[in-house]
C-alpha positions as CSV (number, residue, x, y, z in Angstrom):
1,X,-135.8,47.2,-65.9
2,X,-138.2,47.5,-69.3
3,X,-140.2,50.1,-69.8
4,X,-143.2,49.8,-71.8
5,X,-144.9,52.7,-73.9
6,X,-147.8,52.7,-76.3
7,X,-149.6,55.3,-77.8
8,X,-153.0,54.7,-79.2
9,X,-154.8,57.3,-80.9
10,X,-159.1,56.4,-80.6
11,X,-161.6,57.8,-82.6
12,X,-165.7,57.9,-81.3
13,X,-167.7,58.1,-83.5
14,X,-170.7,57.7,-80.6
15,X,-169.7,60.8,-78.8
16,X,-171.3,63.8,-79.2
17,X,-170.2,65.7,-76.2
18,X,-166.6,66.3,-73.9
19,X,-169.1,64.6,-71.5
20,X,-169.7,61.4,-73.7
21,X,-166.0,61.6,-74.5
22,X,-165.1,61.9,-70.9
23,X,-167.8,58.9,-69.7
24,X,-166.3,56.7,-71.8
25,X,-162.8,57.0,-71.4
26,X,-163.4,57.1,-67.6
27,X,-164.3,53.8,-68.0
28,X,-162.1,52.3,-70.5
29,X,-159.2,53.9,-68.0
30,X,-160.3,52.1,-65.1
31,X,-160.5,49.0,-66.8
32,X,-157.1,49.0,-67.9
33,X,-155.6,50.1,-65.1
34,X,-157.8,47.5,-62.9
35,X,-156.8,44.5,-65.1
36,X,-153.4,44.6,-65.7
37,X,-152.2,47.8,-63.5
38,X,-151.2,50.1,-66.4
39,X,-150.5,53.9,-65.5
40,X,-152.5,55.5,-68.6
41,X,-153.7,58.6,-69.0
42,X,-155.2,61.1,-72.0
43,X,-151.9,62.9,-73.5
44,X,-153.7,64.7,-76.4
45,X,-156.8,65.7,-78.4
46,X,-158.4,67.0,-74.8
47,X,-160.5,69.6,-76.3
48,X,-161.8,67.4,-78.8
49,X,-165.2,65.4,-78.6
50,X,-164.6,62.3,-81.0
51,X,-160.8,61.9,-80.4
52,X,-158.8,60.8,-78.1
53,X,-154.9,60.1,-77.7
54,X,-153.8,57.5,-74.7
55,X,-150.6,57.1,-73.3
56,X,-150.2,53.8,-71.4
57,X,-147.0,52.9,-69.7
58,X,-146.0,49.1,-68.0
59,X,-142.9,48.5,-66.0
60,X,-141.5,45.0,-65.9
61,X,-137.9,43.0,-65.4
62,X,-138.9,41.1,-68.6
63,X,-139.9,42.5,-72.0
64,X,-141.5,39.6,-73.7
65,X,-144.2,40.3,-70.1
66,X,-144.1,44.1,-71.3
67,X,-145.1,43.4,-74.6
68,X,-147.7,40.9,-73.7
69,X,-149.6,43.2,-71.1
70,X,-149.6,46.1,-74.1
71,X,-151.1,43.8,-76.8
72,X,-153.8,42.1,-74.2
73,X,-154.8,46.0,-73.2
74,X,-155.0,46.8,-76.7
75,X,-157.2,43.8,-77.5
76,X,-159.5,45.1,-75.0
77,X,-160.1,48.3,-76.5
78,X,-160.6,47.0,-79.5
79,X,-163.7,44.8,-77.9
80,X,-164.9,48.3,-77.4
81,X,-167.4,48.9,-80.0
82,X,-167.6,52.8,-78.3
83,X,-164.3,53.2,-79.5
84,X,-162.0,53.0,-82.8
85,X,-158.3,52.2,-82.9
86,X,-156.9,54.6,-85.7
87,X,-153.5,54.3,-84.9
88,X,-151.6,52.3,-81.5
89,X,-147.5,52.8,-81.3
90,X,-145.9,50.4,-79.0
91,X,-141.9,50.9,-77.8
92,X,-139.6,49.6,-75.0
93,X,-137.0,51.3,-73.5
């Protein structure tokens, strides 16, 4: 069993409410976890309006499949233009 991790710290620079914040990480979570089943979730920067910090985690019996569903859900939040990647941190276990 591999176990994928990947942190990605967003920055919006569009948001200028916990509401905006909220409306658009609502839907860039159920996108993710639609299209490729990812358990994801905010895991810091929660009372902050143009930050965000996601946790996403895949589980898999192959880690080249691993790998491949964290960099195809990173390329979609990067299509994002509501949201900037400042920093994404990807490990298996």
């Amino acid at each position: 069993m591999v176990v994928g991790l990947c942190t990605v710290e967003l920055f919006m620079a569009g948001s200028q409410s916990l509401k905006d914040k909220r409306q658009v990480l609502h839907s860039l979570k159920d996108r993710l976890r639609g299209k490729f089943n990812l358990s994801i979730a905010e895991v810091d920067g929660q009372d902050l309006w143009q930050k965000a910090v996601l946790g996403m985690a895949c589980v898999a019996n192959d880690g080249g499949y691993v790998n491949q569903v964290l960099e195809q859900a990173l390329n979609v939040i990067k299509g994002m233009p509501a949201v900037e990647i400042v920093r994404a941190k990807q490990e298996l276990l």
